[in-house]
N, CA, C and O of each residue as an XYZ file, in Angstrom:
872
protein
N      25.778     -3.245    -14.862
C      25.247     -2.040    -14.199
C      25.575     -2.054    -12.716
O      25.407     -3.097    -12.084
N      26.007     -1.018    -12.155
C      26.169     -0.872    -10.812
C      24.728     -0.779     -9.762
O      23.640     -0.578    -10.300
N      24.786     -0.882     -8.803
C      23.448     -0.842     -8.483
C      23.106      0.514     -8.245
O      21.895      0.728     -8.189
N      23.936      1.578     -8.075
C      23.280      2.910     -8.442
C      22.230      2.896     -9.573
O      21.004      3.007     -9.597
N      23.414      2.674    -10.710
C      22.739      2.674    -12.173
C      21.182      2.404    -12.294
O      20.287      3.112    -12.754
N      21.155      0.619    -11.491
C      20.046     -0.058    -11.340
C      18.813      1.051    -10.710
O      17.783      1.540    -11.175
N      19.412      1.120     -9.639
C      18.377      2.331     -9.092
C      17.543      3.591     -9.855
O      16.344      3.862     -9.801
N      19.140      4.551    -10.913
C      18.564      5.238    -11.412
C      17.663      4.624    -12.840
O      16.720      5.281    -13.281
N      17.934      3.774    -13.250
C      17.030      3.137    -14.330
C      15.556      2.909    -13.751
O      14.586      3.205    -14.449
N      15.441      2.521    -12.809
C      13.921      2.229    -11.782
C      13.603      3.418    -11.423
O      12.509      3.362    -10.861
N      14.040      4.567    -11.464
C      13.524      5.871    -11.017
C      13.029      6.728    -12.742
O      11.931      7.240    -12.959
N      13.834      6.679    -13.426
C      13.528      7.040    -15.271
C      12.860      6.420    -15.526
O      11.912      7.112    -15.898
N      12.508      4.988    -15.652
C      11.687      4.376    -16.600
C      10.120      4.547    -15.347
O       9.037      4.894    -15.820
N      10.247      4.279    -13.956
C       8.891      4.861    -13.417
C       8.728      6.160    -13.725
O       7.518      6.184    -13.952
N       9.021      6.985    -13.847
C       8.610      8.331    -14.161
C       8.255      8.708    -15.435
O       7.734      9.784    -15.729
N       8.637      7.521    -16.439
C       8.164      7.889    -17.831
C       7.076      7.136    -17.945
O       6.302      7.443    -18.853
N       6.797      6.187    -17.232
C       5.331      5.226    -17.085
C       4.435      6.173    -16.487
O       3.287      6.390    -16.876
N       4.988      6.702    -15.566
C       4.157      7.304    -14.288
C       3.991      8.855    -13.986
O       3.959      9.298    -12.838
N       3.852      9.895    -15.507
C       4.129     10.715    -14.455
C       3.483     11.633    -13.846
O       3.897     12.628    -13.252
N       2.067     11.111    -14.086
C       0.865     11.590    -12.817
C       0.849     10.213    -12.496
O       0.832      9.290    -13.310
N       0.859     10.095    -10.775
C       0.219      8.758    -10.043
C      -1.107      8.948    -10.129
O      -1.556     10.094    -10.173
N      -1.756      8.068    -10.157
C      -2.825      7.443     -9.658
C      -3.022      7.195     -8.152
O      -2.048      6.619     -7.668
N      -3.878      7.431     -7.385
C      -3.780      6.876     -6.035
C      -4.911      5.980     -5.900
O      -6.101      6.228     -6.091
N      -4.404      4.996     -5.573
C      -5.149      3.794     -5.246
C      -6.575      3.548     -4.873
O      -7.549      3.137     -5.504
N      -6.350      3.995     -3.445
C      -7.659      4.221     -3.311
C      -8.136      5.675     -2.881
O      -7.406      6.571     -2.456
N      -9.856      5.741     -3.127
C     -10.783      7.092     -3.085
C     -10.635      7.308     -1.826
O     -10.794      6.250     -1.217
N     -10.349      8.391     -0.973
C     -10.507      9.221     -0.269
C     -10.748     10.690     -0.219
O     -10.867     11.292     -1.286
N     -10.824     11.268      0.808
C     -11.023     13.079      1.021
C     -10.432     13.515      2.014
O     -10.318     14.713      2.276
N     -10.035     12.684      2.610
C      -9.262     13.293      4.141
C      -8.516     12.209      4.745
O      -8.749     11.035      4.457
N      -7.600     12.574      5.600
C      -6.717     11.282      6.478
C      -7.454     10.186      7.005
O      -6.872      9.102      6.960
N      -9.154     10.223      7.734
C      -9.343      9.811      8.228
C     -10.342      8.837      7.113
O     -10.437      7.653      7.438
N     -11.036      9.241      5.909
C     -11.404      8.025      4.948
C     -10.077      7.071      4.767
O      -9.954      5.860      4.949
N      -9.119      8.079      4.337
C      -8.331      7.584      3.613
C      -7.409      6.360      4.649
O      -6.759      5.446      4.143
N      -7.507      6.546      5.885
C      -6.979      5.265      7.045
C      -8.191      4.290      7.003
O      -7.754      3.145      6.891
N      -9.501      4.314      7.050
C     -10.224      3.701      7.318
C     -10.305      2.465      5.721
O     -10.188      1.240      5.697
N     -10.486      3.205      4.868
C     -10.069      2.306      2.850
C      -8.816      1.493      3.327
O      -8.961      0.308      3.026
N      -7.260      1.823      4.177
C      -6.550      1.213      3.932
C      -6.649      0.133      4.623
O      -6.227     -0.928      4.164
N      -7.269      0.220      5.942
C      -7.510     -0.660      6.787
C      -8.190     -1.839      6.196
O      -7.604     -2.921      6.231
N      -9.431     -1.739      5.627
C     -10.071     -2.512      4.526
C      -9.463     -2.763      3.272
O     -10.068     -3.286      2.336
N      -8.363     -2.428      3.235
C      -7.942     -3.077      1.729
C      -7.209     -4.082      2.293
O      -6.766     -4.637      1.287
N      -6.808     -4.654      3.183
C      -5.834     -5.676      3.795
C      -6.673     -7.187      3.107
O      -7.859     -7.516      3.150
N      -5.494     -7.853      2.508
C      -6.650     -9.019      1.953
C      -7.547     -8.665      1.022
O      -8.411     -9.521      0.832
N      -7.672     -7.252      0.087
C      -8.766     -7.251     -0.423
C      -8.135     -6.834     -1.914
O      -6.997     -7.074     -2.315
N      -9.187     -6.155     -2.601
C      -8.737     -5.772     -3.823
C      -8.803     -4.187     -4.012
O      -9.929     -3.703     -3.899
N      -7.979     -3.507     -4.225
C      -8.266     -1.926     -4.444
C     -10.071     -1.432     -5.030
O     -10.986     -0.731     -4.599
N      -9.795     -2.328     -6.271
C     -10.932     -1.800     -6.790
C     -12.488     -2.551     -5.884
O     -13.625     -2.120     -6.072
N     -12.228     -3.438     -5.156
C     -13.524     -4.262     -4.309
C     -13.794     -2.838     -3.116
O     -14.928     -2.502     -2.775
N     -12.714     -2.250     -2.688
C     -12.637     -2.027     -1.651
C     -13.448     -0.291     -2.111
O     -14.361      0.075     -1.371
N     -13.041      0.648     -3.314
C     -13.488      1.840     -3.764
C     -15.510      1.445     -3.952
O     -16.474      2.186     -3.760
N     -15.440      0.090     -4.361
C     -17.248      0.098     -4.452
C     -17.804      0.101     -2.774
O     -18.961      0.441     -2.527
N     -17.187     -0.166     -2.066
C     -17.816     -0.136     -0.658
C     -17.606      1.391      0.188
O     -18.389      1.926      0.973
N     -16.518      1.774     -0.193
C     -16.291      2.842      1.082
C     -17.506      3.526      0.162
O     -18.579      3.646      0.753
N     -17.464      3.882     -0.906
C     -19.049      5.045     -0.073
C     -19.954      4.667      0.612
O     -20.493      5.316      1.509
N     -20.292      3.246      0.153
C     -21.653      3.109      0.804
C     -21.303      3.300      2.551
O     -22.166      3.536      3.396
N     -19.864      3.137      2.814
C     -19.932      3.703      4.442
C     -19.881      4.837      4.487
O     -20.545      5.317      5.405
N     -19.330      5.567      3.837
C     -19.007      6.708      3.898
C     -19.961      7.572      4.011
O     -20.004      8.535      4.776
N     -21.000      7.108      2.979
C     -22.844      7.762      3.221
C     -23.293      7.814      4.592
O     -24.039      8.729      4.940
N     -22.891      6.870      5.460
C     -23.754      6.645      6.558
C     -22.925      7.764      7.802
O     -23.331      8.588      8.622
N     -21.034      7.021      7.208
C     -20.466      8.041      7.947
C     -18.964      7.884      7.663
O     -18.318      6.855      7.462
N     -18.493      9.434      7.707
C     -17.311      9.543      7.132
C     -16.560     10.354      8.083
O     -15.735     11.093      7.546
N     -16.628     10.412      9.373
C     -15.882     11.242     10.567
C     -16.029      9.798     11.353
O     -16.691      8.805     11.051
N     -14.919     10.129     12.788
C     -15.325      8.978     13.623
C     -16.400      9.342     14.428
O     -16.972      8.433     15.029
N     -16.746     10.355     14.549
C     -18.253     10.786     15.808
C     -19.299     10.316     15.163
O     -20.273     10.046     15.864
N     -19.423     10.042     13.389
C     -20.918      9.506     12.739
C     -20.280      8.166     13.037
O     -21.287      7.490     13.248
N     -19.215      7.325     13.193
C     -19.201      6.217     12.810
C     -19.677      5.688     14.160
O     -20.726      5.061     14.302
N     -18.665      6.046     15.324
C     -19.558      5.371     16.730
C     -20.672      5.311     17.035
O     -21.025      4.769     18.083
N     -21.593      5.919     16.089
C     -23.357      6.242     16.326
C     -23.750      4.442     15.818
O     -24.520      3.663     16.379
N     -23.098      4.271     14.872
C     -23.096      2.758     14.122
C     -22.992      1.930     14.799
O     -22.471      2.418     15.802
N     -23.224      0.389     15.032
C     -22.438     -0.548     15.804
C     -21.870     -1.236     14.616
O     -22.058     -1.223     13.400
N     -20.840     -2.043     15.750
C     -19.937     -2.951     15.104
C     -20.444     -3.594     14.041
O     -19.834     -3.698     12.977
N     -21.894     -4.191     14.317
C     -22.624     -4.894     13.823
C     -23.282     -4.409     11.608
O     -23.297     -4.969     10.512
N     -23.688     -3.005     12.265
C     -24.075     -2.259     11.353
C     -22.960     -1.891     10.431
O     -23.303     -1.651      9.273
N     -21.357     -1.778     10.798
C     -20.344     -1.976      9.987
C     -20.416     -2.592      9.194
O     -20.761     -2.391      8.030
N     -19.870     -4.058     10.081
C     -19.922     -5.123      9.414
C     -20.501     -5.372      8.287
O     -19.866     -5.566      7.250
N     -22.086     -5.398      8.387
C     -22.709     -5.671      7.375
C     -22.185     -4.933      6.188
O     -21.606     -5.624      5.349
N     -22.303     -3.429      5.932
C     -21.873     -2.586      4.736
C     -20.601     -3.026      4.461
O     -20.522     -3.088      3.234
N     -19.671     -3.329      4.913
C     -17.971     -3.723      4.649
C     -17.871     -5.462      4.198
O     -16.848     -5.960      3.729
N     -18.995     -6.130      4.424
C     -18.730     -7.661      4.261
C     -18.224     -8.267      2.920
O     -17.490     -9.254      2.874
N     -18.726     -7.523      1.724
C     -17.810     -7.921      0.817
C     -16.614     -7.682      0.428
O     -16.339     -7.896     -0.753
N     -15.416     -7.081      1.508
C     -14.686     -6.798      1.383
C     -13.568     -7.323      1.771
O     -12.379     -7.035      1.635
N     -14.606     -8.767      2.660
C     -13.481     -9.665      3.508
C     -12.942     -9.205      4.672
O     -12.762     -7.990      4.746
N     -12.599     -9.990      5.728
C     -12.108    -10.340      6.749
C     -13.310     -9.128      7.684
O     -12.700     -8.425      8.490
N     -14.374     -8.950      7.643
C     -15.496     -8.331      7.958
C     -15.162     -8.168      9.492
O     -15.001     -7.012      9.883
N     -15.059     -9.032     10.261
C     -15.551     -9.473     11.333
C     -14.466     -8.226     12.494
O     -14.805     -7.503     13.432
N     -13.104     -8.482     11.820
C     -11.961     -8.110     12.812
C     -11.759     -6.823     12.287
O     -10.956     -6.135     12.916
N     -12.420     -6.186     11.029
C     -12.436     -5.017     10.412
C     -13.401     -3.680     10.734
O     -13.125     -2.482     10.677
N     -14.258     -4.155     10.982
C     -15.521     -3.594     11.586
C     -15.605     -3.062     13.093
O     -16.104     -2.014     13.503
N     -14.700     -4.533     14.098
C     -14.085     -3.975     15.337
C     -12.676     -2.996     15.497
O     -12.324     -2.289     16.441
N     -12.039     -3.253     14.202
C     -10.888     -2.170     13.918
C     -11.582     -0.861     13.396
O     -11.024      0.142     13.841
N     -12.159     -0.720     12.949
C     -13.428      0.844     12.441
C     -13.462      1.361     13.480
O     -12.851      2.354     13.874
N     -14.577      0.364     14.268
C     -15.047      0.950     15.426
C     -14.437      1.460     16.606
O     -14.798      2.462     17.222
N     -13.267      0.527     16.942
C     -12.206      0.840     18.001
C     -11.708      1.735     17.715
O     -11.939      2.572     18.588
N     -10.705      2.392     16.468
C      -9.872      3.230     16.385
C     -10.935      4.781     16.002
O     -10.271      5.816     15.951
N     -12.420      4.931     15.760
C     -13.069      5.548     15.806
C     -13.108      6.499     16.978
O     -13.007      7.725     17.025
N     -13.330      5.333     18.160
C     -13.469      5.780     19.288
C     -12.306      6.103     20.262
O     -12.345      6.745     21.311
N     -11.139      5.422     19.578
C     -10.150      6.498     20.227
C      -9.284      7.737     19.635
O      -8.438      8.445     20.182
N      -9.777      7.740     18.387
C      -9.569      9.306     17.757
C     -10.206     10.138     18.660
O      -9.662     11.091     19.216
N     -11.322      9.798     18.807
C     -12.600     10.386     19.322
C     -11.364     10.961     20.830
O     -10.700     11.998     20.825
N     -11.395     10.019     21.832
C     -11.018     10.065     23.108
C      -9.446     10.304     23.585
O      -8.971     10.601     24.681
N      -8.643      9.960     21.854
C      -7.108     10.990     22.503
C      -6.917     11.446     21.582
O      -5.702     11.279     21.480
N      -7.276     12.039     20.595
C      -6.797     12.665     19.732
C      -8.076     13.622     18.986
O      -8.152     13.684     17.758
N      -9.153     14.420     19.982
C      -9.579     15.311     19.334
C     -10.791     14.941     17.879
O     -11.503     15.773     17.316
N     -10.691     13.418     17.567
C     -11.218     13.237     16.576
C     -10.377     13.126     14.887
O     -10.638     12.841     13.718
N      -9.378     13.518     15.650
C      -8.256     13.915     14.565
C      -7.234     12.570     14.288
O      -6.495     12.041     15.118
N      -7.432     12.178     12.825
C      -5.807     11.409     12.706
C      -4.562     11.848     13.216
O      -4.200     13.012     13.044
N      -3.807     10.943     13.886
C      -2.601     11.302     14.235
C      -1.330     11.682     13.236
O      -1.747     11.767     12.080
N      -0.226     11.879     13.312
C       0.758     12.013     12.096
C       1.821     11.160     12.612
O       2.941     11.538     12.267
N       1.793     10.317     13.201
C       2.852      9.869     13.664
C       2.911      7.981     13.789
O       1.902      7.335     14.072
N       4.261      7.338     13.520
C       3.966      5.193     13.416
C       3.315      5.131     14.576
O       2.259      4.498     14.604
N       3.896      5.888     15.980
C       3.867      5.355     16.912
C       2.477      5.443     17.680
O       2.186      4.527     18.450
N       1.444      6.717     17.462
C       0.670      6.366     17.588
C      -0.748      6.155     16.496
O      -1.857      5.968     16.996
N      -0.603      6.199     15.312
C      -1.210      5.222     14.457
C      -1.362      3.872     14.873
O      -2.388      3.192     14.865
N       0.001      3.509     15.305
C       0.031      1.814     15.426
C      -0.136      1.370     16.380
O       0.172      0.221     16.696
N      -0.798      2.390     17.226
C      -1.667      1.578     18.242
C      -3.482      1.749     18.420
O      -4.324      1.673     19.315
N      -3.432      1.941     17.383
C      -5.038      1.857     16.676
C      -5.378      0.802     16.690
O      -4.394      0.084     16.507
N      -6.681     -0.032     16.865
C      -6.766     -1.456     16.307
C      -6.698     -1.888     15.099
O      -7.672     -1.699     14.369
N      -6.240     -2.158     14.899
C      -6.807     -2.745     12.858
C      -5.256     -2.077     12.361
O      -4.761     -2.562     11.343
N      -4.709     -1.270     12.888
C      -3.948     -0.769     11.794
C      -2.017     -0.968     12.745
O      -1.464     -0.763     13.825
N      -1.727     -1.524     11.260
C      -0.105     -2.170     11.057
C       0.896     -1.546     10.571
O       0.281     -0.842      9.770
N       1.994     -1.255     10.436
C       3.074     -0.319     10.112
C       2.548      0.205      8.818
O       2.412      1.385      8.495
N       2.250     -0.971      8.067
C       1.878     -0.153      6.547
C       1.123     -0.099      6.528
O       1.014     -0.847      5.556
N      -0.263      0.263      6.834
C      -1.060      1.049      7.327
C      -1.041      2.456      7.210
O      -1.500      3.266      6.404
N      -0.159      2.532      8.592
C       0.325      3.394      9.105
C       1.272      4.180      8.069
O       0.895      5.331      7.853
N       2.147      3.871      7.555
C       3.046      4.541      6.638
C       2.325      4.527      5.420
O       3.100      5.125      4.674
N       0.998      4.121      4.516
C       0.356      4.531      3.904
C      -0.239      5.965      4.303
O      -0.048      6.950      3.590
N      -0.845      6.002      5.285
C      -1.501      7.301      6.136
C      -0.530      8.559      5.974
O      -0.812      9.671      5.528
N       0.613      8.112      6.428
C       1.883      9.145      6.765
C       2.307      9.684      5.264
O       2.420     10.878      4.989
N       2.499      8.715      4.441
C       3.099      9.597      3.161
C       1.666      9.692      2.011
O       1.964     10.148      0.907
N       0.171      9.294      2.210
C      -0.138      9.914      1.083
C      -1.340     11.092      1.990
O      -1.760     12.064      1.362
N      -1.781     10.868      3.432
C      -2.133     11.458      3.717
C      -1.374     12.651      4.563
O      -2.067     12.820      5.566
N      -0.877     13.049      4.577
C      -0.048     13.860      5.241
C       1.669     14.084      4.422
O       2.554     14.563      5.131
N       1.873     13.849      3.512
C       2.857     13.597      2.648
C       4.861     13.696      3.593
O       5.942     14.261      3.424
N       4.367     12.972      4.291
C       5.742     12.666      4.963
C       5.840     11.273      4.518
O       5.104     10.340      4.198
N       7.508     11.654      4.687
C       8.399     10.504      3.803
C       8.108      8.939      4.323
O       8.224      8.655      5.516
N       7.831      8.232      3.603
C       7.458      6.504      4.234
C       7.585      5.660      3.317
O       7.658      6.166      2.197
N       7.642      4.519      3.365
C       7.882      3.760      1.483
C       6.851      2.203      2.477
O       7.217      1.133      2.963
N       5.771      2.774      2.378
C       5.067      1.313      2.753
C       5.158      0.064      1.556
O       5.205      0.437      0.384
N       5.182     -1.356      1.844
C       5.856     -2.117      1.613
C       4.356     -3.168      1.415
O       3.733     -3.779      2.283
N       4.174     -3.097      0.304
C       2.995     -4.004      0.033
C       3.299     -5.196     -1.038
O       4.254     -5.170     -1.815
N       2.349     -6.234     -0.957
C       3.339     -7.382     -1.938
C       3.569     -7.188     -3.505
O       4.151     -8.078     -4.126
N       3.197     -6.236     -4.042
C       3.993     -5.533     -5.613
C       5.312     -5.353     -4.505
O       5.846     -6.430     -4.237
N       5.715     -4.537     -4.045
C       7.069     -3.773     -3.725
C       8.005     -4.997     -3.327
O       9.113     -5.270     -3.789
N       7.326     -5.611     -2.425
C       7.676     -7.078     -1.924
C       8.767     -7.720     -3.497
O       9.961     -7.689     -3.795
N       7.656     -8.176     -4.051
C       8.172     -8.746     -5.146
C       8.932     -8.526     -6.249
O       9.732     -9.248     -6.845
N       8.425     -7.022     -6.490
C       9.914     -6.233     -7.497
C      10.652     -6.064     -6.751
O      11.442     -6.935     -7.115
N      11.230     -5.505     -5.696
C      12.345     -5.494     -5.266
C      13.335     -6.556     -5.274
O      14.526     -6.423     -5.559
N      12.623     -7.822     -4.871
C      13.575     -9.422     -5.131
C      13.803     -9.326     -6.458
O      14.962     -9.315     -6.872
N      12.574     -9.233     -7.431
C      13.142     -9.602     -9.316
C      14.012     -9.036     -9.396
O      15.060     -9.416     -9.918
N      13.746     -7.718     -8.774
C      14.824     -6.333     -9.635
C      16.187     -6.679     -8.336
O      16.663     -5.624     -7.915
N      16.657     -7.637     -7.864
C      17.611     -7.950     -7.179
C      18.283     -6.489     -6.411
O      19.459     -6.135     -6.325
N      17.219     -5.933     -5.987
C      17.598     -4.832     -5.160
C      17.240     -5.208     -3.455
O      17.702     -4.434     -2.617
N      16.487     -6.301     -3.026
C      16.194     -6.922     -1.754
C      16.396     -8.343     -2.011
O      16.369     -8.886     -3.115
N      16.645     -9.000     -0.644
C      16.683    -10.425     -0.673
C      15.418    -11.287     -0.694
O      15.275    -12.504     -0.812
N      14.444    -10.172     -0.525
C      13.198    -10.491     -0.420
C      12.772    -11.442      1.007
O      11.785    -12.173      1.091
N      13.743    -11.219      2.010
C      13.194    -12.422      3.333
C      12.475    -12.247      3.683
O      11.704    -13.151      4.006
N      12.049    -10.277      3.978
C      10.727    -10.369      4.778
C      10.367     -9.008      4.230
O      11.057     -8.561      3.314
N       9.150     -8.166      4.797
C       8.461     -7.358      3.998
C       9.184     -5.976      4.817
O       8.966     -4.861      4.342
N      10.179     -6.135      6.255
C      10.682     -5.477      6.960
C      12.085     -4.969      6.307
O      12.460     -3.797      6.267
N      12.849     -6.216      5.753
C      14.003     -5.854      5.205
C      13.554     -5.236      3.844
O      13.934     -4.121      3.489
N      12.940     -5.819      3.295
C      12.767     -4.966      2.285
C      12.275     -3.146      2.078
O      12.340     -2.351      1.140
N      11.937     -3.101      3.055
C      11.373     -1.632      3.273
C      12.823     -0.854      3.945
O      12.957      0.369      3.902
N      13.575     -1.526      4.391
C      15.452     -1.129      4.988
C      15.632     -0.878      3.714
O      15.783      0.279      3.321
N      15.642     -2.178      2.694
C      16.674     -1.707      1.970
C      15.937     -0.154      0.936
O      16.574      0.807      0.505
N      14.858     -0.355      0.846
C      13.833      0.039     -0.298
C      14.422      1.794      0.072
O      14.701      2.582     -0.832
N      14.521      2.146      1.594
C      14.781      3.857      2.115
C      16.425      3.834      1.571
O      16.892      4.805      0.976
N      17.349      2.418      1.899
C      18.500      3.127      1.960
C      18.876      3.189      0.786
O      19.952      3.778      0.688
N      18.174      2.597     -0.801
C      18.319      2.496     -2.432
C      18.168      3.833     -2.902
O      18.823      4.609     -3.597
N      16.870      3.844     -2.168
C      15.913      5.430     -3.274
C      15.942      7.060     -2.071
O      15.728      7.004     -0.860
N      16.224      8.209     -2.771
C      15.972      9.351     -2.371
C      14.786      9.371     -1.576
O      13.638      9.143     -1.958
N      15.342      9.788      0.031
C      13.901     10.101      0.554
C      12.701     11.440      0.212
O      11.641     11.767      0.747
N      13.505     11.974     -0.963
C      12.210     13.183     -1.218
C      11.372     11.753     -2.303
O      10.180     11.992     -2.499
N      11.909     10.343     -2.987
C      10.972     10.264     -3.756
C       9.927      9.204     -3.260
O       8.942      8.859     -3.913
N      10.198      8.833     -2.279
C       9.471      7.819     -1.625
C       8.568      7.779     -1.790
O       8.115      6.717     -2.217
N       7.671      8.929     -1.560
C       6.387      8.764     -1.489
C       5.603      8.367     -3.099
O       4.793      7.440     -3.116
N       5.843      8.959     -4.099
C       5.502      8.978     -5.239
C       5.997      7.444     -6.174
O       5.412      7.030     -7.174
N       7.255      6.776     -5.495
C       8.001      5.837     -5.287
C       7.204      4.290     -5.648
O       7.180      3.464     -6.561
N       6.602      4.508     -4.319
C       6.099      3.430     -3.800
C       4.965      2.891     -4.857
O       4.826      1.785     -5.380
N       4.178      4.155     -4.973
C       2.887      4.315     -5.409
C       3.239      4.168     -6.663
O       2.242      3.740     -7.245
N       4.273      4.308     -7.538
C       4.495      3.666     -9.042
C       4.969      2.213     -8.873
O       4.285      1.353     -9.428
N       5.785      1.924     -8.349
C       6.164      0.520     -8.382
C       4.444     -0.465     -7.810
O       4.539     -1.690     -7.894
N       3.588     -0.119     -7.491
C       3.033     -0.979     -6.928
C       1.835     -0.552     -8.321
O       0.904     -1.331     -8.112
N       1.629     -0.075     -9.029
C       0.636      0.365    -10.241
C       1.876     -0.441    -11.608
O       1.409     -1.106    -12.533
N       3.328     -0.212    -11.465
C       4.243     -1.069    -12.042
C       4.010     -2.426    -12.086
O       3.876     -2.985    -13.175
N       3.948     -2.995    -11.107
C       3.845     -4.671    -10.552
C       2.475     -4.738    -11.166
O       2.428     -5.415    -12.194
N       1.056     -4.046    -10.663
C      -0.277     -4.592    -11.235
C      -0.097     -5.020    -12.972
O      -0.402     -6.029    -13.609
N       0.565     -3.683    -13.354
C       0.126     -3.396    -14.999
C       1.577     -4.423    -15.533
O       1.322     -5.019    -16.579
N       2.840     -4.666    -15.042
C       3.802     -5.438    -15.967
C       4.347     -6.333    -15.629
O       4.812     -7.199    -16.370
N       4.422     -6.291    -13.932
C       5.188     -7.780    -13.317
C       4.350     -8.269    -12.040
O       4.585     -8.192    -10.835
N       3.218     -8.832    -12.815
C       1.977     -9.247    -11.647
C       2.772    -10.607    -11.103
O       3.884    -10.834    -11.577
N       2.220    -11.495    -10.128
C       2.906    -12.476     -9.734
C       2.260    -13.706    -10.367
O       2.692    -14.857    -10.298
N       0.896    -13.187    -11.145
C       0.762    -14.710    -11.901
C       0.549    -13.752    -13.114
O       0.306    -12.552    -12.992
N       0.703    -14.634    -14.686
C       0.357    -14.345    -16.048
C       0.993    -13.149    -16.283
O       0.417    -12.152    -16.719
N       2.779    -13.251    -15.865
C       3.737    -12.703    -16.062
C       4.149    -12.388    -17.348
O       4.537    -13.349    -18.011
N       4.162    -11.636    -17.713
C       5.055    -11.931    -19.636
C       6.409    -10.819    -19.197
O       6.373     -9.771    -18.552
N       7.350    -11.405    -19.722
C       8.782    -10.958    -19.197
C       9.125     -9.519    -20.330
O       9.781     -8.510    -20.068
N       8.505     -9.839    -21.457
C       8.915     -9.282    -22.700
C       7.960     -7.561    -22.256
O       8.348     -6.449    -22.614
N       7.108     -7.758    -21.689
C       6.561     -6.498    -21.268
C       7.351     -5.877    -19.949
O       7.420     -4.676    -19.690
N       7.804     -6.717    -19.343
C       8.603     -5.905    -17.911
C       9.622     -5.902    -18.134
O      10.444     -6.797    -17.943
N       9.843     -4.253    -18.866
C      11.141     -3.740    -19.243
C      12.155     -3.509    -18.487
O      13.315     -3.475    -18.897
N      11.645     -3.253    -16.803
C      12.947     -3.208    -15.683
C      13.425     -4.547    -15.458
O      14.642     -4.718    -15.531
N      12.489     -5.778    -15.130
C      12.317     -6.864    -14.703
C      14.275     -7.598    -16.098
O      15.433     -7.966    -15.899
N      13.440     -7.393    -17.156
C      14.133     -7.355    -18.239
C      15.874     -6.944    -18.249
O      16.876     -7.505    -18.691
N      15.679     -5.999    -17.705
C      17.142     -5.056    -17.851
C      17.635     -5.445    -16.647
O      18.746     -5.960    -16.774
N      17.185     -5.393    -15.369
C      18.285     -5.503    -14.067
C      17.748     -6.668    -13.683
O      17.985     -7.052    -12.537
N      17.353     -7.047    -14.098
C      16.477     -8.677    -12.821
C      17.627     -9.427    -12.746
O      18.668     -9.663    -13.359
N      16.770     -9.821    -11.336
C      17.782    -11.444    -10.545
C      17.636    -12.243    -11.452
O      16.576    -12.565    -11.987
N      19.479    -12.888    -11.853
C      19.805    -13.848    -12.743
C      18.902    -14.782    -12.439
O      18.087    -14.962    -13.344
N      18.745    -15.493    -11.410
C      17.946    -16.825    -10.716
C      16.344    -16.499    -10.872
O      15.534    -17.412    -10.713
N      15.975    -15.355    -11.143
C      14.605    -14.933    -11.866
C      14.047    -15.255    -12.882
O      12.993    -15.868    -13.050
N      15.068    -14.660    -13.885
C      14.670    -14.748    -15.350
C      15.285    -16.115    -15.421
O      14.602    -16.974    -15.979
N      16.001    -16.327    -15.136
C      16.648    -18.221    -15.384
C      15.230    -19.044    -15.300
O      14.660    -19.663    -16.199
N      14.880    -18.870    -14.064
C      13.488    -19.416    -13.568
C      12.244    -19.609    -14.803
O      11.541    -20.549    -15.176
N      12.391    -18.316    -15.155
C      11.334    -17.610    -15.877
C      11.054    -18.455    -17.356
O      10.010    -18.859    -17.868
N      12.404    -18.521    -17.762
C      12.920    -18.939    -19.154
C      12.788    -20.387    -19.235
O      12.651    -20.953    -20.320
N      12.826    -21.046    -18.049
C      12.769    -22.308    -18.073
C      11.260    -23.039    -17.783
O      11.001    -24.227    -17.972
N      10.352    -22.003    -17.276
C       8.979    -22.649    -17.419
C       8.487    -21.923    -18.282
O       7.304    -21.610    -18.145
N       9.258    -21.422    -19.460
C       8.450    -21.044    -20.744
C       9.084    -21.884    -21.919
O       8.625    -21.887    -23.061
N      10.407    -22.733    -21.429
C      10.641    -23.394    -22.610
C      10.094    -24.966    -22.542
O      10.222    -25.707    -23.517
C-alpha cells in the first residue's frame, strides 16, 4: 500500500466505526468546554464528566467562578488530580477572560496559550471542537496510532501533529482526531491490546510493531 492508500484506509474504516462522534467530554459552551479540558490533563474522560457539574453548579461563566477561591476549587476538582496547579489554572485564566477578553473565550493558539493551565492541545481542543476551526490536537491515542499505523516516527507529540495535518484533509481534522482517539480507547489501547480486533493496526502497521506484538504472544 502506498501511504496515500494507508491514509485513505484510516479515513473509510474511521468513518464506518464512527459515523456520529461522540465528544469526549460534557460541555455547553467554549468556556465549560476549556475549563473540562484543562482538567482532563492526567485524568480520565469519564473521572473528569462526574466532577464538572458539581463545578459547574456553583459556576459555569468566569465572573461566578472568581466569586470562588482557589481554595473552594480545589476542593470540588480534587478527585480529578493534579488539584493544586488546576484550580490556580481555573482561577487565573477566569480572571483574565474576565480582564482582556470581555469574559469571552478567545479563538485563537496564541492567545489561549497564554492562559494559565492551558497548552497547545488544550488550546487546539478549544479551537476545533469549540469553535470548529481546523486543529488535530495530539493526545496519547493519536500519539500512539500514528507510530503503529507507521504514519509518524512517533519522537514527539509535536512531530506527530506535523505529520498528522500534512497526511489527512484539513476539512477532516476535526472529526479526525476525535475518532482515532475513541479508535485507540475501544481497539488499540496501549495495555490489553488484542491485534486481531485492530483492523487498521492489522492492515498498515509498523513491521517492528506487529513483529513486537507476535513475539510477546508467542
Amino acid at each position: 500500500m502506498t501511504k496515500q492508500e494507508k491514509v485513505d484506509f484510516v479515513i473509510t474504516t474511521l468513518n464506518e466505526l464512527y459515523p456520529t462522534i461522540p465528544i469526549p467530554l460534557e460541555h455547553k459552551d467554549p468556556y465549560t468546554l476549556l475549563i473540562a479540558v484543562l482538567m482532563s490533563a492526567q485524568s480520565t474522560d469519564v473521572r473528569v464528566n462526574q466532577i464538572t457539574p458539581l463545578l459547574f453548579a456553583k459556576a459555569d461563566n468566569p465572573y461566578d467562578m472568581i466569586k470562588l477561591s482557589v481554595e473552594e476549587i480545589r476542593e470540588i476538582i480534587k478527585p480529578v488530580g493534579l488539584s493544586p496547579m488546576k484550580s490556580k489554572g481555573i482561577y487565573g485564566l477566569s480572571k483574565i477572560l474576565i480582564e482582556k477578553h470581555n469574559g469571552k473565550v478567545p479563538k485563537t493558539y496564541e492567545d489561549l496559550e497564554e492562559l494559565p493551565a492551558v497548552g497547545h492541545k488544550t488550546a487546539a481542543v478549544v479551537l476545533s471542537q469549540a469553535f470548529g476551526i481546523p486543529a488535530f490536537p495530539v493526545d496519547t491515542h493519536i500519539h500512539r496510532l500514528m507510530y503503529r499505523w507507521n504514519l509518524s516516527n512517533g519522537k514527539n507529540v509535536v512531530q506527530t501533529e506535523k505529520d498528522a495535518k500534512r497526511l489527512f484533509p484539513k476539512e477532516l481534522w476535526n472529526d479526525l482526531h476525535l475518532q482515532i482517539i475513541w479508535y485507540g480507547r475501544e481497539y488499540s489501547p496501549a495495555r490489553g491490546w488484542d491485534l486481531d480486533k485492530d483492523i487498521i493496526t492489522k492492515t498498515i502497521g509498523r513491521t517492528s510493531v506487529i513483529n513486537e506484538y507476535n513475539k510477546k504472544k508467542s
